[in-house]
C-alpha positions, -999 to +999 in steps of 0.1 A: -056+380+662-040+403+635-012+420+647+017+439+627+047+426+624+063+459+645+045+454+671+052+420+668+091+426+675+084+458+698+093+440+728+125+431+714+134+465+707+122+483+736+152+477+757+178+488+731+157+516+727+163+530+761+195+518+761+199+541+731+188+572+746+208+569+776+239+562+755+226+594+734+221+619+760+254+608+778+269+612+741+254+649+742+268+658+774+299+649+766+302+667+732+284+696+752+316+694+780+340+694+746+327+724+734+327+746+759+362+738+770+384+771+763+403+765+727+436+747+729+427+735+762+418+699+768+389+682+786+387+670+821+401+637+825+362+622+830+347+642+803+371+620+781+364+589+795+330+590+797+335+598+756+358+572+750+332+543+767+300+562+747+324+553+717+335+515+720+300+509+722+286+484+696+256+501+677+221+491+691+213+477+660+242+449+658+230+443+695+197+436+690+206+414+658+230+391+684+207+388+709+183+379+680+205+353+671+212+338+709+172+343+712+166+320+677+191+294+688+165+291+722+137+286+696+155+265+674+163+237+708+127+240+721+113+233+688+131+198+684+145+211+649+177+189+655+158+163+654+154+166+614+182+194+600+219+192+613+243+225+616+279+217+622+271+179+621+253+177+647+217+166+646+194+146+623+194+135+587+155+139+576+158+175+563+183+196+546+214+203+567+211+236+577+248+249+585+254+268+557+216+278+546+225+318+557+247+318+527+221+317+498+209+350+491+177+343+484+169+334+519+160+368+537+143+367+572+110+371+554+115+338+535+128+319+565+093+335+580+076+319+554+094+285+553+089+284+592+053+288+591+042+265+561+068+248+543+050+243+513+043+273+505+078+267+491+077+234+479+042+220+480+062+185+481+081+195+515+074+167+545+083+195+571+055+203+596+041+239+597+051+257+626+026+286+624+008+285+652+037+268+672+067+298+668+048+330+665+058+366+665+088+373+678+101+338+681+096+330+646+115+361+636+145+356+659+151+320+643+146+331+615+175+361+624+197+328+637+186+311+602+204+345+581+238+337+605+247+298+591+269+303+569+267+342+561+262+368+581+227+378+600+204+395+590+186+429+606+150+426+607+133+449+583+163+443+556+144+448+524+131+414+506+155+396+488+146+381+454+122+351+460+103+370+486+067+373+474+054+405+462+076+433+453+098+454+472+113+486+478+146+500+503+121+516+523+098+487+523+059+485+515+031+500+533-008+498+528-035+509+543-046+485+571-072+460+566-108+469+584-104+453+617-144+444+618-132+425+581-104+401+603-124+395+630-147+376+608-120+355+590-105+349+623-138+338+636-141+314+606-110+301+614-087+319+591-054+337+604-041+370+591-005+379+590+016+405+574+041+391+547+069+405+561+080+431+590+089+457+562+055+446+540+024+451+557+000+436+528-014+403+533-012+363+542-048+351+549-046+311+557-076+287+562-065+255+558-053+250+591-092+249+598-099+225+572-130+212+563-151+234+586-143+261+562-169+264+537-180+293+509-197+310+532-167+314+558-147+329+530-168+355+519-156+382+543-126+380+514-148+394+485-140+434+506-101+425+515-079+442+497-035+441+494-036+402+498-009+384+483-011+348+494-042+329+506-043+294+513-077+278+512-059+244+511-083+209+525-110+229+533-145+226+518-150+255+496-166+250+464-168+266+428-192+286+444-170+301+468-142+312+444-166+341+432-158+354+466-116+360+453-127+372+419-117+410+435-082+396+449-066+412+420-028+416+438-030+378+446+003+362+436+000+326+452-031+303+457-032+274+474-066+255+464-051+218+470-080+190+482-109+217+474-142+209+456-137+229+431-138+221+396-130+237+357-164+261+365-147+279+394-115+284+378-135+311+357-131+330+391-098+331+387-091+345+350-088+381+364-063+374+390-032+386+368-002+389+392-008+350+406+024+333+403+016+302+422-013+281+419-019+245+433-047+227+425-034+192+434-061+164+443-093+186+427-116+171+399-101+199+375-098+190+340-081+201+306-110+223+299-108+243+330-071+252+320-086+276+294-094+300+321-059+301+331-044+312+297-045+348+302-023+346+332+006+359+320+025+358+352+020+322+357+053+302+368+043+278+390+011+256+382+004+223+404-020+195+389-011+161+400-037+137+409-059+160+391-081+152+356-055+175+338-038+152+305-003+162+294-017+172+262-037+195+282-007+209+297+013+216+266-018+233+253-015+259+285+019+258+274+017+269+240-004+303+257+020+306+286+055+296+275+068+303+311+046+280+331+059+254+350+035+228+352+036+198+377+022+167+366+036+147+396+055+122+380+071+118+344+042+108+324+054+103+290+054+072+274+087+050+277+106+048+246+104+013+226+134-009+231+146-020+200+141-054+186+170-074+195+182-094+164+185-127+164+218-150+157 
C-alpha cells in the first residue's frame, strides 16, 4: 500500500507532539505569571520554578532524534545485521564495518533509506540482501536515524538530501502532487510497490522486481499515466521491448534498473527521451552495440551497466566519444594483455 513517508513516522511524533504543547502552554502561563507581576517585584517562588524546569528541557526535536536512535539500534539487533557489519568491533566481517559510516556526508537518512531497502541500487555489485519488505516505515527510518550517529552526529528526519541523494533538493524539501490512488492500486496489484524517495521528497520509487517474472508488459502499463517518478526497477522480471513503450512518458526518471529483462537494442528506442536518467543497468540482456545509439543523446548519463551483455568495448568507447562523462561497466577489464617481450637469448 502507498503510504507517505509523514505518515509513515506520525506515530513517532505524536507523543512529542503532546508533550510539546503541554511543555508550551505551561511555558505560557508562566511568562503570563511574569508579566503581570507589579515592576521591580519578583515572581512567586513556584512561578519560577515551574519556569526554570519548562527551560532545562531538551527540545522535542533532539528527543525524538534519541529515541530514534535507541529505536534503530532495536531494528538493527532484530535484523541480524551483526551478523555481516561490525561497529566498535564487535560483530561480523562480510560487510563494510559500519562504526564510523555516520561520518561521510554523503550518507543522509534518505540514502541509508535507500541502501536499507535495495542495496544495489547503490552498487549493483553489492551481496547485501534487500530489506524492503522486511524494515518498513518507521523502522527503516529510525536505523537509518541510528546509521547518521556512527561516527558523526544523527541526523533529524526530514534534513534536506545530501549530495548523492537521487533527484534534486531544496531546504524546504520537494513536494508534488500525489499520484492517482486508482493508478497505485493497479501497480500494487501487479506486484509493484510505491514509495516516496525520501520523507522531505514525495515523488516516486516504483519497484517490480521483487515480483519477478510474473511481471510482464502488460503489468507495467499502468506506468505510461504516472508521473514525478524518479527510480523504477523493473529488474528479473519479464517485460519485453514491448513493454518499454509504456516509460517512454517517464521523462523525470533518473535511474533504471532493466537487469535480466528481455529486452533488446529495439526497446532501448523507448528510452532516448528519458533525459535526466543517470543510472541505467542493463546487465544480462541480449543488448548490443547498435542499441547504444539510442543512448547518445543522454547527456546526463553517468552510470551505464553492460556486463554479460552483447555490448563490445569498441562499442562503448563509441558511446563514449557522444557522452564523455559516462561510466560504463563492462564487468571485468577486457582489454587485451600487453605482449611480454621476447626474452633474449645468451
Amino acid at each position: 500500500m502507498y503510504i507517505p513517508q509523514e505518515v509513515r513516522v506520525l506515530s513517532l511524533k505524536s507523543s512529542s507532539i503532546l508533550m510539546f504543547a503541554g511543555a508550551s502552554l505551561t511555558a505560557i502561563v508562566a511568562t503570563a505569571a511574569i508579566g503581570a507581576a507589579p515592576q521591580g517585584k519578583k515572581t512567586s517562588g513556584k512561578g519560577a520554578r515551574t519556569a526554570a524546569k519548562q527551560a532545562a528541557k531538551p527540545a522535542s526535536g533532539a528527543a525524538d532524534v534519541t529515541a530514534l536512535v535507541t529505536a534503530g539500534k532495536k531494528v538493527y539487533a532484530a535484523n541480524g545485521c551483526a551478523g555481516c557489519h561490525a561497529i566498535g568491533g564487535q560483530g561480523g566481517k562480510a560487510g563494510p564495518d559500519l562504526s564510523k559510516t555516520g561520518a561521510d556526508p554523503t550518507h543522509t537518512i534518505a540514502w541509508f533509506e535507500v541502501q536499507i531497502a535495495n542495496p544495489k541500487a547503490h552498487n549493483p555489485g553489492s551481496a547485501m540482501p534487500a530489506f524492503d519488505t522486511s524494515i518498513q516505515g518507521k523502522d527503516r527510518t529510525a536505523l537509518a536515524v541510528y546509521m547518521t550517529s556512527l561516527g558523526g552526529t544523527p541526523k533529524a528526519p526530514g534534513a534536506a538530501a545530501a549530495a548523492g541523494a537521487t533527484g534534486p533538493s531544496t531546504p524546504g524539501g520537494v513536494k508534488v502532487p500525489p499520484p492517482n490512488p486508482a493508478t497505485v492500486a493497479k501497480i500494487e496489484k501487479a506486484g509493484g510497490s510505491v514509495r516516496e524517495i525520501a520523507q522531505n521528497d514525495n515523488r516516486l520509487d516504483i519497484d517490480f522486481h521483487m515480483a519477478g517474472p510474473t511481471v510482464n508488459d502488460t503489468s507495467i502499463a499502468p506506468l505510461a499515466t504516472m508521473k514525478n517518478v524518479l527510480e523504477l526497477n523493473l529488474a528479473k522480471t519479464s517485460i519485453t521491448d514491448g513493454g518499454l513503450a509504456h516509460i517512454r512518458g517517464l521523462t523525470e526518471l533518473t535511474t533504471l534498473h532493466l537487469e535480466g529483462t528481455k529486452i533488446t537494442d529495439r526497446g532501448l528506442a523507448n528510452l532516448a527521451g528519458l533525459k535526466n536518467l543517470t543510472y541505467l543497468n542493463l546487465y544480462g540482456t541480449q543488448v548490443t552495440d547498435a542499441g547504444l545509439a539510442s543512448l547518445s543523446g543522454l547527456k546526463n548519463l553517468k552510470n551505464l551497466y553492460v556486463w554479460q551483455t552483447k555490448v563490445t568495448q569498441d562499442g562503448a568507447n563509441k558511446l563514449k566519444a557522444s557522452l564523455p562523462n559516462v561510466n560504463v561497466v563492462m564487468g571485468w577489464d577486457t582489454a587485451a594483455p600487453a605482449a611480454k617481450p621476447e626474452e633474449k637469448k645468451p
